[in-house]
TORZAKE-803892 format. One line per 4 residues: number of its first residue (from 1); their letters; for each residue x, y, z of C-alpha. Coordinates in steps of 0.2 Angstrom, whole numbers. Layout:
% residues N
NUM) A) X,Y,Z | ...
//
This chain:
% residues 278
1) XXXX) 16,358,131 | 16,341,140 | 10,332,127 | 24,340,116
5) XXXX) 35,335,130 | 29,318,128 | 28,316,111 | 45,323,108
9) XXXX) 52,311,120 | 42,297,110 | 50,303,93 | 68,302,102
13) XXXX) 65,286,109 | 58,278,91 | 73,285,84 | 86,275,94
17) XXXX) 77,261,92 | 78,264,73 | 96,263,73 | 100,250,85
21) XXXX) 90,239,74 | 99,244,58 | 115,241,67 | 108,223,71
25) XXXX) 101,219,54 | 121,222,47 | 129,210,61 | 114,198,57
29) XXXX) 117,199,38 | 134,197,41 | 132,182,54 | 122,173,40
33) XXXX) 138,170,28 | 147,169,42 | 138,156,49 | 132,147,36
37) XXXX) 153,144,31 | 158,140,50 | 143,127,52 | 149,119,34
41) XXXX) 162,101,37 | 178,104,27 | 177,87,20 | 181,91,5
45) XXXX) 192,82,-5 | 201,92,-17 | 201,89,-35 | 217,94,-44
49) XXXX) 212,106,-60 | 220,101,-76 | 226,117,-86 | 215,117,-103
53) XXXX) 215,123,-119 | 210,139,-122 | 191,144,-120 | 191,158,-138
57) XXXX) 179,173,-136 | 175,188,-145 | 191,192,-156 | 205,185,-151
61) XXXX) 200,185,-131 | 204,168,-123 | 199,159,-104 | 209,145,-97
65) XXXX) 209,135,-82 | 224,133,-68 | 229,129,-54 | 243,133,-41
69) XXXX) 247,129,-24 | 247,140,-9 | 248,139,10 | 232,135,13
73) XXXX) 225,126,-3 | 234,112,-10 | 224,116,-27 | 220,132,-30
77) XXXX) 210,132,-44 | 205,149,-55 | 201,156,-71 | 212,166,-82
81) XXXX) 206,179,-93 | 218,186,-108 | 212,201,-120 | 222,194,-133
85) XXXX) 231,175,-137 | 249,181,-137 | 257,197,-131 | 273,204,-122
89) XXXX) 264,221,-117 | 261,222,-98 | 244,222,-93 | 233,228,-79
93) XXXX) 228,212,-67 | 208,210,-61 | 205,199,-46 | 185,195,-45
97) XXXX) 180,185,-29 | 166,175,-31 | 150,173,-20 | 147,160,-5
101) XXXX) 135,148,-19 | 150,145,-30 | 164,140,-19 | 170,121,-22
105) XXXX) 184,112,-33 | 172,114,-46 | 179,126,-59 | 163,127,-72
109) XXXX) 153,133,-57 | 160,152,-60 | 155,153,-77 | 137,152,-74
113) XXXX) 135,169,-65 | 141,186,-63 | 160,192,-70 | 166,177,-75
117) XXXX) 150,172,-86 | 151,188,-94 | 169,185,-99 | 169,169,-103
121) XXXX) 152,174,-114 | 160,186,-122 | 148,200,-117 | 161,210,-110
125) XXXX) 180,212,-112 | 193,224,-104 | 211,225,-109 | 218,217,-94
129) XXXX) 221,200,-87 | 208,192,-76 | 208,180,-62 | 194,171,-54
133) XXXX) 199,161,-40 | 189,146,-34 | 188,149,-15 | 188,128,-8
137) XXXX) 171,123,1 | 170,127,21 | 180,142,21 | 178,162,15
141) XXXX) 188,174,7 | 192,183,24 | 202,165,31 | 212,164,13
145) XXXX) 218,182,10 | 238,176,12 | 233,163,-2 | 224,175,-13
149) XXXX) 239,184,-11 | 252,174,-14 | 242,169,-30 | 242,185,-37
153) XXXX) 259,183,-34 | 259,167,-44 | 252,175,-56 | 263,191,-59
157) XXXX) 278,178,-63 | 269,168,-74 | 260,182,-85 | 266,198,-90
161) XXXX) 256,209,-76 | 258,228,-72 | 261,226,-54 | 257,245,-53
165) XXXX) 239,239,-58 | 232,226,-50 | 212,229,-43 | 200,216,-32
169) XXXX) 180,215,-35 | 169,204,-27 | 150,197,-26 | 143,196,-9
173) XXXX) 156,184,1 | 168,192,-14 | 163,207,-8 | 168,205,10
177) XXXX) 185,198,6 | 188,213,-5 | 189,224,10 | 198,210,22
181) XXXX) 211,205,6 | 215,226,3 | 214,229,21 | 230,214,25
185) XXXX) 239,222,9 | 234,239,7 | 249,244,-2 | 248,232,-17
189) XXXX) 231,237,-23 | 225,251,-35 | 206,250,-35 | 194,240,-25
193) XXXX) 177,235,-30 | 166,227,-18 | 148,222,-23 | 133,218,-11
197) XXXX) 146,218,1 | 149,222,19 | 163,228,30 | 165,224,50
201) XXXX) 180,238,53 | 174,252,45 | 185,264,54 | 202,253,49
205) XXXX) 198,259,31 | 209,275,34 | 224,265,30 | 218,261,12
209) XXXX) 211,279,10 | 224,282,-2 | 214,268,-14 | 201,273,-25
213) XXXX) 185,263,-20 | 168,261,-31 | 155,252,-22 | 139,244,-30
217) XXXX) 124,241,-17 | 105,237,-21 | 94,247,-9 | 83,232,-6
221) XXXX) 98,220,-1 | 94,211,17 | 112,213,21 | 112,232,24
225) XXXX) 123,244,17 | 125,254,32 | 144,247,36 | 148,251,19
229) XXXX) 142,269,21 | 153,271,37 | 168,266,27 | 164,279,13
233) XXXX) 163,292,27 | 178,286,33 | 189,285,17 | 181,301,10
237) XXXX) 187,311,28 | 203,304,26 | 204,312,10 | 203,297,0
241) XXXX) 189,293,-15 | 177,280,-13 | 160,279,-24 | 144,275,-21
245) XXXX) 132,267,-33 | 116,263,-25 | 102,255,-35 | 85,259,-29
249) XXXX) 75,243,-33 | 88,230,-32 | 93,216,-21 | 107,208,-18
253) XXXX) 108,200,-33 | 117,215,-43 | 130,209,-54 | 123,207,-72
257) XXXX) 122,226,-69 | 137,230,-63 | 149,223,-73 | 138,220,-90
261) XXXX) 135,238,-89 | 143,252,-101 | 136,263,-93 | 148,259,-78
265) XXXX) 163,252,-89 | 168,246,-70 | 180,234,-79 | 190,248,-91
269) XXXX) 190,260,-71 | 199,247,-63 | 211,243,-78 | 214,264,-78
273) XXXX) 220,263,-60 | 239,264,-55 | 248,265,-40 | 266,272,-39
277) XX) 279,259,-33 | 292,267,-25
//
């Protein structure tokens, strides 16, 4: 019985330490895009992005460039995505955030990965409007979320948006700024997205329990999903929805099955969502 005694108290012990590490490995994953944007100059010089002609797809699907200004960012350059050339019908609004490896003034940087790549391909299409935003060098999506807000904004005047649907996705850093943008506005957004992501106020997610959340994590991804799981908790308690899909032998690197995925159709979910604006 003593050495039950012991052993039991071993088992107990191992088990705290277990978790105390987890909880380290999440701060750590999130201090290394943290840190790697705080030790970064903002010494960029902005360049201003020239609206282009249209970039034709599949069918009569188009991407363009723009630019706007905002409080924060003199140019504010992003992508637009239109299902069709010319139409007066409103359509849902798609906001994807990129990753920290493409921020920049650089506008052909998005189409070489993830969402935009696809759309810009041709591989996918949605019947909505997409943005992707170009978030400036030496700064995260968490520091702009006023700006990406009052682009969305922007964006609602010029184009003919369905403010009643409007959904943000993210990548990594995206995924982050998902949370942080919908958790500063939680009334204006009808689905949420976050991919590879991670959240740092888990327990503040009751107040956008009422939106429906689907969340894409690779098992294998050094920046642990543990956060994430608390908010699902969280949400789910408060009587809210949020998915989890989690993909057993992938990494962090998760987007080229996420949103070139029928299997998922993530795009057409988000497009589906509404809110009611009272």
């Amino acid at each position: 019985m003593k050495y039950l005694g012991n052993n039991l108290k071993a088992m107990l012990g191992m088990a705290v330490f277990l978790i105390a590490l987890n909880s380290q490995q999440v701060s750590a994953a999130e201090s290394n895009i943290e840190g790697s944007i705080k030790r970064e100059a903002v010494t960029e010089e902005f360049v201003v992005v020239e609206p282009m002609d249209g970039v034709i797809a599949e069918g009569l699907d188009v991407m363009y460039q723009k630019s706007a200004s905002t409080t924060n960012v003199k140019n504010f350059g992003y992508w637009v995505y239109r299902p069709t050339i010319s139409t007066t019908e409103e359509l849902p609004l798609i906001v994807y955030m990129h990753g920290i490896g493409e921020r920049g003034s650089n506008l052909n940087k998005l189409t070489t990965v993830s969402l935009p790549k696809h759309l810009y391909d041709g591989d996918v299409t949605v019947d909505a409007i997409v943005i992707c935003p170009q978030c400036p060098a030496g700064t995260n999506w968490t520091n702009l979320a006023d700006d990406v807000m009052e682009l969305i904004n922007i964006v609602c005047e010029e184009e003919n948006v369905d403010r009643t649907s409007i959904s943000l996705t993210g990548h990594s850093l995206g995924g982050i700024g998902t949370w942080k943008v919908a958790l500063k506005y939680p009334d204006v957004f009808a689905s949420l997205v976050p991919v590879s992501s991670t959240i740092n106020t888990p327990y503040d997610c009751t107040s956008i329990a009422h939106i429906p959340v689907w969340s894409f994590h690779g098992a294998l991804d050094t920046m642990r999903p543990a956060s994430m799981l608390t908010a699902q908790t969280v949400i789910n308690e408060a009587g809210g929805n949020m998915m989890v899909t989690m993909f057993e032998r992938e990494g962090h690197c998760i987007t080229d099955i996420v949103y070139n995925n029928p299997e998922y159709n993530v795009l057409d979910w988000m497009a589906s969502q509404h809110i009611t604006i009272e």
